[in-house]
Backbone as CSV, one residue per row, in Angstrom:
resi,resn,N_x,N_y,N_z,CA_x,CA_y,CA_z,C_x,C_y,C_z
1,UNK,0.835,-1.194,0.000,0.000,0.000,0.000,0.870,1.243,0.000
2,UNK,0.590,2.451,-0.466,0.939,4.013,-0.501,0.096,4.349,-0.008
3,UNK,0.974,5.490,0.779,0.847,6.267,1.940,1.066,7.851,1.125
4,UNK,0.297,8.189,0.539,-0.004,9.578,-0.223,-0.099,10.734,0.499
5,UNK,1.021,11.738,0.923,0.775,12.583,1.225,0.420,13.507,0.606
6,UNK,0.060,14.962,0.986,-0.162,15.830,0.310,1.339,16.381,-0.329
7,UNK,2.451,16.575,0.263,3.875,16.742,-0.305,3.788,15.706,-1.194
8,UNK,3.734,14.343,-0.982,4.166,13.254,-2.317,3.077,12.966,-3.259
9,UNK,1.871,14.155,-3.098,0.840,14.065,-4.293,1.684,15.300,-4.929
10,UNK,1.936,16.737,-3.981,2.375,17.748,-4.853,3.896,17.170,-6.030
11,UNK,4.703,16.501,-5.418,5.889,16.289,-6.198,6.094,15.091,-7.009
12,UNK,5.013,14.418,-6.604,5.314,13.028,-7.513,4.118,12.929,-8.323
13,UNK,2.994,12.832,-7.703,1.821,12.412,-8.418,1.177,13.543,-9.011
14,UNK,0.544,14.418,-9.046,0.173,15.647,-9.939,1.258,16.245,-11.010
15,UNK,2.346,15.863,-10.669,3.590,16.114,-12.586,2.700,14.565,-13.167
16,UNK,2.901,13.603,-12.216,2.628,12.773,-13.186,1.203,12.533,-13.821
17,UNK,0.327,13.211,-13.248,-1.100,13.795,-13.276,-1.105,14.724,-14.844
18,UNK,-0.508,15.231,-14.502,0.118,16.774,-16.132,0.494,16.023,-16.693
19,UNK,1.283,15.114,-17.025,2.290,14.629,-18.022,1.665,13.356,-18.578
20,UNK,0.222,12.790,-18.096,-0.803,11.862,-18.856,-0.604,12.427,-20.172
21,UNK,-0.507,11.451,-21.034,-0.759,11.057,-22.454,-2.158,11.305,-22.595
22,UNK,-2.458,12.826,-23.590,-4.222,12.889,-24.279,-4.294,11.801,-24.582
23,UNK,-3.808,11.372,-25.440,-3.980,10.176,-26.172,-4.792,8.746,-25.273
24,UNK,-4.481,8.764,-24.433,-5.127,7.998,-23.094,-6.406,8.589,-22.698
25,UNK,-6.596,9.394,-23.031,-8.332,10.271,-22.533,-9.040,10.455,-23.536
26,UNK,-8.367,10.343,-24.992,-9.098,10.616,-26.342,-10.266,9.900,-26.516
27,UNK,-10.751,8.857,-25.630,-12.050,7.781,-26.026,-12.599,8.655,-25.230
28,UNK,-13.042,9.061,-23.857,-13.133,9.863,-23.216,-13.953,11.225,-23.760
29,UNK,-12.985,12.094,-24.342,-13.397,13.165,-25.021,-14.012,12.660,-26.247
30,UNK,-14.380,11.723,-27.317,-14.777,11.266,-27.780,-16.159,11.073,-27.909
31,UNK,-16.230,10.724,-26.918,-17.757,10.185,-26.246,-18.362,11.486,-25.550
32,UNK,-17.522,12.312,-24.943,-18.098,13.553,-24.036,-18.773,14.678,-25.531
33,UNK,-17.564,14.170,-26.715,-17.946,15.947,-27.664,-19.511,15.078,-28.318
34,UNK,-19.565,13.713,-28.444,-20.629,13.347,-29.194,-20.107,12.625,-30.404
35,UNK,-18.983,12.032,-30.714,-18.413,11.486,-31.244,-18.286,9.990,-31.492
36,UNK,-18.918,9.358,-30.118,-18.301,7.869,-29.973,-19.547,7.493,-28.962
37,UNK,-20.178,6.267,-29.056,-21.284,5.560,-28.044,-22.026,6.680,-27.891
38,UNK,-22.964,7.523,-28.717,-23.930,7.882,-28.366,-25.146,7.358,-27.942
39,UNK,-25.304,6.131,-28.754,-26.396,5.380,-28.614,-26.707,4.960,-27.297
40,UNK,-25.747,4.885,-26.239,-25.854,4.099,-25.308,-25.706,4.822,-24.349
41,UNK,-25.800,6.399,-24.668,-25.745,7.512,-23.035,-27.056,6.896,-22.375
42,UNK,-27.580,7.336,-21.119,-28.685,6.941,-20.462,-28.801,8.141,-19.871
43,UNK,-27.778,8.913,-19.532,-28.281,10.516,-19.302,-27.294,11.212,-19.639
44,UNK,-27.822,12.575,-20.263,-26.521,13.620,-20.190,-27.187,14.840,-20.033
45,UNK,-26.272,15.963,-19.249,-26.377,16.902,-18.796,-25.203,17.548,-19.231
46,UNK,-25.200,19.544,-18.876,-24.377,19.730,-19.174,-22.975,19.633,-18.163
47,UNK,-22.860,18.978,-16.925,-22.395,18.796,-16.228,-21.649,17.294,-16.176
48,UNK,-21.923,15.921,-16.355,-22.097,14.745,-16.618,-22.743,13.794,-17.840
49,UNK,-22.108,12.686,-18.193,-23.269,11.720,-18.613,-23.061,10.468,-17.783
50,UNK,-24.205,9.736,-17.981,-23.628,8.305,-17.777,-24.232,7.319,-18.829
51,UNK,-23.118,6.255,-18.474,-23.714,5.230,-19.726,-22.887,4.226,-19.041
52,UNK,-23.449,2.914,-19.818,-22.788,1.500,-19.459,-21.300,1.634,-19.886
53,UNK,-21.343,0.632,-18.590,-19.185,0.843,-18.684,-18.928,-0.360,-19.687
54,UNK,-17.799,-0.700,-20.634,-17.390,-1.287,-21.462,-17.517,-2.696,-21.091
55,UNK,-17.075,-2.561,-19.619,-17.097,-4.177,-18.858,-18.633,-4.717,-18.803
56,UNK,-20.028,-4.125,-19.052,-20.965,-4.698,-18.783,-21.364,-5.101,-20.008
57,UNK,-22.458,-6.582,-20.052,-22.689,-7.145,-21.647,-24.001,-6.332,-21.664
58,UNK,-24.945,-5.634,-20.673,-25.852,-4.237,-21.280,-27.102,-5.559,-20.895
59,UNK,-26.792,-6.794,-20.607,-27.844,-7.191,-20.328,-28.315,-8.049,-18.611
60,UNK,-26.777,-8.389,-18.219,-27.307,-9.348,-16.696,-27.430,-7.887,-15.784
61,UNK,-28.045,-7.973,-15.161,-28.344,-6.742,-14.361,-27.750,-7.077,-13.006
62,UNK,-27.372,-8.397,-12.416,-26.993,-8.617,-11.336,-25.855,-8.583,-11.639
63,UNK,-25.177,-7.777,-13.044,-23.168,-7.472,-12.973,-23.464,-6.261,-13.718
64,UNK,-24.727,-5.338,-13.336,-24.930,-3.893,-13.572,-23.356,-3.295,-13.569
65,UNK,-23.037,-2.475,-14.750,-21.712,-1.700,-14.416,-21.992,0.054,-15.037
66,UNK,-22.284,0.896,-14.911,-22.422,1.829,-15.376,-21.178,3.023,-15.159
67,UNK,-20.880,4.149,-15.825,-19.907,4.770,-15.150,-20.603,6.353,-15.323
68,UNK,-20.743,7.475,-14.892,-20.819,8.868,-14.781,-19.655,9.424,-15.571
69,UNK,-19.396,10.223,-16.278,-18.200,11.117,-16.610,-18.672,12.535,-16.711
70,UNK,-17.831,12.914,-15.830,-17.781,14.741,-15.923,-17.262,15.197,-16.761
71,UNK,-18.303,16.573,-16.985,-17.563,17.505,-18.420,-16.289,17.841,-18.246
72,UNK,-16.308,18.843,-16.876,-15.234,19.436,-16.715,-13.759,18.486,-16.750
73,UNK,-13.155,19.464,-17.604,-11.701,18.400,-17.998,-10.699,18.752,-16.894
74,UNK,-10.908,19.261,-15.805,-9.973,20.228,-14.826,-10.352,19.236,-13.398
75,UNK,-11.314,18.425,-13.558,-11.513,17.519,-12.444,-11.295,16.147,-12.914
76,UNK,-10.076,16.017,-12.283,-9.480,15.030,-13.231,-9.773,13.665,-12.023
77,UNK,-9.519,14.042,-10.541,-9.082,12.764,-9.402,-10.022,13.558,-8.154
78,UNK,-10.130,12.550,-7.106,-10.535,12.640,-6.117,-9.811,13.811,-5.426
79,UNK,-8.817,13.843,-5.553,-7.863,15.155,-4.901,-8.454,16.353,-5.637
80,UNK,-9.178,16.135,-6.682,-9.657,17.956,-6.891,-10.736,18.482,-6.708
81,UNK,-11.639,17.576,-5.905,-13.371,17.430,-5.405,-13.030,18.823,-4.399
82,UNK,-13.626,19.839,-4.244,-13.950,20.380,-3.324,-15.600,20.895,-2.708
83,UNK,-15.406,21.450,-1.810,-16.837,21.931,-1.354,-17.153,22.832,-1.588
84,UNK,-16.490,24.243,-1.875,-16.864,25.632,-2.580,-17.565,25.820,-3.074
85,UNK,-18.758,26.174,-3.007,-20.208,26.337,-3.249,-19.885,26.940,-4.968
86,UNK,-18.788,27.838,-5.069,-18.635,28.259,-7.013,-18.391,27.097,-7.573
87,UNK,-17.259,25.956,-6.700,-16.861,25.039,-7.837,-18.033,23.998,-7.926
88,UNK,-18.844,23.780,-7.202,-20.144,22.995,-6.805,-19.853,21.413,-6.807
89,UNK,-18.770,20.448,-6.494,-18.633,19.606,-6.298,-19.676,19.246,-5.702
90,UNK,-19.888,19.401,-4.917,-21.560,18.606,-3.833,-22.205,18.622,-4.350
91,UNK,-22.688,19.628,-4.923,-23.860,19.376,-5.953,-23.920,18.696,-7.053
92,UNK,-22.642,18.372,-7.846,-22.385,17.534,-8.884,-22.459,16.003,-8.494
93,UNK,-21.910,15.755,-7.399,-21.964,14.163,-7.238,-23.394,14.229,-6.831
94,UNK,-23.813,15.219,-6.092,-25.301,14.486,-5.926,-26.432,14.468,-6.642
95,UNK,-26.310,15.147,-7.586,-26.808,14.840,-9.305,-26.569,13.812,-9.746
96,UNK,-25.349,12.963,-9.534,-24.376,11.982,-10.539,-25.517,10.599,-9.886
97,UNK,-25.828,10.795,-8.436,-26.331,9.812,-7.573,-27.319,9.721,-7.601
98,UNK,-27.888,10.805,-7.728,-29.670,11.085,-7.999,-30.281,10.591,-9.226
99,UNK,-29.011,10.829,-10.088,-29.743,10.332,-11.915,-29.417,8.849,-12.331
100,UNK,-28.061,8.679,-11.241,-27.972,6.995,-11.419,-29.138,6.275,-10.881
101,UNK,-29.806,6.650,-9.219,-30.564,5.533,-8.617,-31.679,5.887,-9.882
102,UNK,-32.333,6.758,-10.300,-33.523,7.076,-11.612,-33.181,6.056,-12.565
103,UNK,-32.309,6.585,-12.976,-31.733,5.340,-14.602,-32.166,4.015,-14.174
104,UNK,-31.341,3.516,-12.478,-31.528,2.223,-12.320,-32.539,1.945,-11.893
105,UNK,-33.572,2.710,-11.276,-35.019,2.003,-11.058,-35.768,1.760,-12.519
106,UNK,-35.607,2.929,-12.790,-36.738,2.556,-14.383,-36.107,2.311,-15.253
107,UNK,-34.950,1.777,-15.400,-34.672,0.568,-16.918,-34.152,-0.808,-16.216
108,UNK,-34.121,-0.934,-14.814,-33.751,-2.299,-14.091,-34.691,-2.769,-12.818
109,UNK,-35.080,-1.375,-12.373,-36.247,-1.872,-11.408,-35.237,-2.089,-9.752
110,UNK,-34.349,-1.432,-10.268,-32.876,-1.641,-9.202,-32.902,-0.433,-7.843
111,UNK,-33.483,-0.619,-6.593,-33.770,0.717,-6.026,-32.625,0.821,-4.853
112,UNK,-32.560,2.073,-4.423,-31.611,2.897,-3.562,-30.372,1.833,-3.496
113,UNK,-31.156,1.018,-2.474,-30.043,0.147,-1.617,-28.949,-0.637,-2.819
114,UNK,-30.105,-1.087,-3.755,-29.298,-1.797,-4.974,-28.178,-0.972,-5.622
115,UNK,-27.786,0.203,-5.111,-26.130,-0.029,-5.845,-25.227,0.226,-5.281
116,UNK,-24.328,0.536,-5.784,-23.117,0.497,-5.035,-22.161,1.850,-6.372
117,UNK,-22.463,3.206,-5.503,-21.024,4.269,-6.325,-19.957,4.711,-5.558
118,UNK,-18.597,4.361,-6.451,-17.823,4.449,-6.231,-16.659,5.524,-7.051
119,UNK,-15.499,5.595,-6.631,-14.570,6.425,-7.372,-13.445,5.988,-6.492
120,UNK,-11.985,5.713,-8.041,-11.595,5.351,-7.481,-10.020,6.366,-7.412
121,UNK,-9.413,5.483,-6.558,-8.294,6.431,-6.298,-6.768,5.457,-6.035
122,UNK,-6.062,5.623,-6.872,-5.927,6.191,-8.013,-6.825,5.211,-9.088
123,UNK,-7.311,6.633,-9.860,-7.738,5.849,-11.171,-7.138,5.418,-12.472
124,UNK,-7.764,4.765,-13.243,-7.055,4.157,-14.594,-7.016,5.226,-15.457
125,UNK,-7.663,6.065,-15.422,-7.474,7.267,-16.515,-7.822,8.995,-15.349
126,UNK,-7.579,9.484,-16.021,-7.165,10.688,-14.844,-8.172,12.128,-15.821
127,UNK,-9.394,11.605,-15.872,-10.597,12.108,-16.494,-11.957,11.875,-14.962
128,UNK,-12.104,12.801,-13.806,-12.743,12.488,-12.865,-14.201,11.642,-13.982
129,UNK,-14.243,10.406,-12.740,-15.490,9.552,-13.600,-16.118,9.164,-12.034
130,UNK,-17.233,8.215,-11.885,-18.083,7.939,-11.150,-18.227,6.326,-11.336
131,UNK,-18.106,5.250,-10.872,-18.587,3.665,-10.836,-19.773,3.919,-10.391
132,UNK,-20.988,2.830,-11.170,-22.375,2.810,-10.720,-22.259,1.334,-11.053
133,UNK,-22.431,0.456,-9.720,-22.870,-0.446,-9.821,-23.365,-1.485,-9.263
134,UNK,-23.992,-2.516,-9.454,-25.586,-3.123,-8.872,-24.644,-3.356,-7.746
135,UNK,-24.777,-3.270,-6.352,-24.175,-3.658,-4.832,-24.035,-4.980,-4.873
136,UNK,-24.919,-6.398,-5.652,-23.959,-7.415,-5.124,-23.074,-7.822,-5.709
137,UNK,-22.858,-7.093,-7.326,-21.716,-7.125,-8.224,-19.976,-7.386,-7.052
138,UNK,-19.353,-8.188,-7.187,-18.022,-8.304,-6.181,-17.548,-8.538,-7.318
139,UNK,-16.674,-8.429,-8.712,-15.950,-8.502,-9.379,-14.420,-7.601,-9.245
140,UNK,-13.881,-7.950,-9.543,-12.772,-6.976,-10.207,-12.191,-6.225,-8.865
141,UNK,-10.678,-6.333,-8.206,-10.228,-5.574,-7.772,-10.249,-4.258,-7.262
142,UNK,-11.058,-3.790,-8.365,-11.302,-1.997,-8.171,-12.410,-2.098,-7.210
143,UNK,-12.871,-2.506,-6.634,-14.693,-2.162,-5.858,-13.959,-2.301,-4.183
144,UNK,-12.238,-2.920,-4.130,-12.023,-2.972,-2.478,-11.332,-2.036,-2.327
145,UNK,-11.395,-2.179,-0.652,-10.872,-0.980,-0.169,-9.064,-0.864,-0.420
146,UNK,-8.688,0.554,-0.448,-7.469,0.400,-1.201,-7.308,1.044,-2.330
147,UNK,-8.580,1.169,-2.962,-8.869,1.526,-4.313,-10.495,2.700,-4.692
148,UNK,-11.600,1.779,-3.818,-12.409,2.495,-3.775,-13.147,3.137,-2.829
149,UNK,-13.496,4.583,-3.279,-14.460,5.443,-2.056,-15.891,5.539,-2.278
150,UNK,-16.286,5.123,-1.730,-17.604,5.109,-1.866,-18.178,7.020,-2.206
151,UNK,-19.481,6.218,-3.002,-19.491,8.314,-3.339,-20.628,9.043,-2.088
152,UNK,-21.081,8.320,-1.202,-21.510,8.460,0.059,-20.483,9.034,0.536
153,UNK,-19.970,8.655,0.990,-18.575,8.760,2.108,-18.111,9.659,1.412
154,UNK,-17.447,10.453,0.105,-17.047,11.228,-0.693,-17.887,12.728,-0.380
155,UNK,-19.029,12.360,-0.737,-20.348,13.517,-0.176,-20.213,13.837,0.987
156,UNK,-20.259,12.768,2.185,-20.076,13.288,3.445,-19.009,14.059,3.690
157,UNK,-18.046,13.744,3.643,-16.104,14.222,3.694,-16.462,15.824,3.484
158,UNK,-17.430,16.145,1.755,-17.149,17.718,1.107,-18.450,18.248,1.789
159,UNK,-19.288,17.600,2.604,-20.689,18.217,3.313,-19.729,18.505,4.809
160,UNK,-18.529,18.133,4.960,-18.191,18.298,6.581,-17.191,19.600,6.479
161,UNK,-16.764,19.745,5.034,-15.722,20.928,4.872,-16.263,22.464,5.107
162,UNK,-15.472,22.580,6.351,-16.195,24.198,7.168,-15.294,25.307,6.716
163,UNK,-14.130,25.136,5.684,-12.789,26.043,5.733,-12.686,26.386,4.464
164,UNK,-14.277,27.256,3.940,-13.939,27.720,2.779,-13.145,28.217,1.917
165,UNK,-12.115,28.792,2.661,-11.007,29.780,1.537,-9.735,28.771,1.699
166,UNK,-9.401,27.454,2.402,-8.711,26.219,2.415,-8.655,25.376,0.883
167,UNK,-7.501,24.906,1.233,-7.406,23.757,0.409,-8.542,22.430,0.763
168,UNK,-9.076,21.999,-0.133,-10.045,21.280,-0.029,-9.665,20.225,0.870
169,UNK,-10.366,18.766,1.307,-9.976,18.241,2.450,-9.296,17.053,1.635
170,UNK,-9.922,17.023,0.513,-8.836,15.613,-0.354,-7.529,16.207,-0.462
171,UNK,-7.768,17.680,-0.755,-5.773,18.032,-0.899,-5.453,18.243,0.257
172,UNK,-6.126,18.067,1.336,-5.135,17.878,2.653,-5.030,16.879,3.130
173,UNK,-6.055,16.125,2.687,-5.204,14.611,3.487,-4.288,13.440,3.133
174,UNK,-4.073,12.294,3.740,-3.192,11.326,3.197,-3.520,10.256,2.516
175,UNK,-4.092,10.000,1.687,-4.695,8.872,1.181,-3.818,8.017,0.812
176,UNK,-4.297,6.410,1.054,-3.375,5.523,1.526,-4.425,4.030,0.192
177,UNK,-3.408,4.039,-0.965,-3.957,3.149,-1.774,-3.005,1.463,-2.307
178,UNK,-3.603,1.297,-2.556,-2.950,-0.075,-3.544,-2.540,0.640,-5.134
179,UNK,-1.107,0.124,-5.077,-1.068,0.677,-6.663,-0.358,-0.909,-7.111
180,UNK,-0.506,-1.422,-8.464,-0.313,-2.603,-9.313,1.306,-1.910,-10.110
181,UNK,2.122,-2.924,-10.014,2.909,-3.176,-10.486,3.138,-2.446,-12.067
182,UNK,1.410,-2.449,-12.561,1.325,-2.374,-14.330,1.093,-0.588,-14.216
183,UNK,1.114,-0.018,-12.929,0.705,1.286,-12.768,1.468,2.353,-13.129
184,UNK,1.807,3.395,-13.496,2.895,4.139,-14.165,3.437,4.962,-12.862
185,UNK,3.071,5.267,-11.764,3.190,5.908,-10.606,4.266,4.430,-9.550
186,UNK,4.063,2.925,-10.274,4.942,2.158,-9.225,6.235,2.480,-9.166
């Protein structure tokens, strides 16, 4: 596990944050300008869309995988979520949460308790995104702890931030993850 400080996010991980390959986000922007999987948005706003994640076959609902992606290209990771009522983080995830449990009741019949959103940290692409998926789904590495924050717990964290003119509370704290061998940050 890494032990992420805010010094070893400023000097190690945010150059390496800048120095991502577009080319790695180009499916991404792709899909955001209207270019790529339109067919298969389930909502978009000018803030977010979401649509089925690549990993789901679009039909077992008990390995539901959906993902959220934000417009903004400047919220790239969990470290840039704040509470600042201008940048409106709170209000964005709780849109992201509000339009997922909708999507999933009326095209799966899937309510509150049935899912499970997440974000993870560090992520595979460095384009802030959202995991939506059915709660008894246990697949894949990414859903344990180590890796993922629940977007509850995410909400709560930027609903507890009292120190408006502060660095937000993700850039002050230490977040402590699993990184893979295949990771460009090992």
């Amino acid at each position: 596990l890494v032990r992420e400080t805010p010094d070893i996010y400023s000097r190690i991980v945010q150059p390496y944050i800048s120095e991502f390959p577009p080319e790695r986000t180009r499916w991404v922007e792709e899909i955001l300008s209207g270019h790529k999987e339109q067919s298969k948005i389930l909502f978009s706003s000018p803030d977010f869309m979401i649509l089925p994640d690549m990993k789901w076959d679009l039909h077992t609902t008990s390995s539901l995988y959906l993902i959220a992606i934000v417009r903004d290209k400047i919220l790239r990771s969990l470290r840039d979520l704040r509470a600042d009522k201008a940048l409106g983080h709170i209000s964005l995830l709780k849109s992201i949460r509000r339009e997922a449990y909708t999507i999933a009741h009326e095209k799966w019949g899937i309510e509150c308790g049935g899912l499970r959103m997440y974000i993870h940290y560090q992520p595979s692409y460095y384009h802030f995104h959202v995991h939506i998926v059915n709660a008894n789904y246990e697949a894949g590495m990414g859903m344990s702890v180590g890796q993922a924050h629940l977007l509850e717990d995410v909400i709560s964290l930027l609903d507890e931030e009292n120190l408006p003119d502060s660095p937000g509370i993700f850039e002050r704290m230490t977040l402590t993850y699993g990184l893979g061998e295949q990771h460009g940050l090992f």
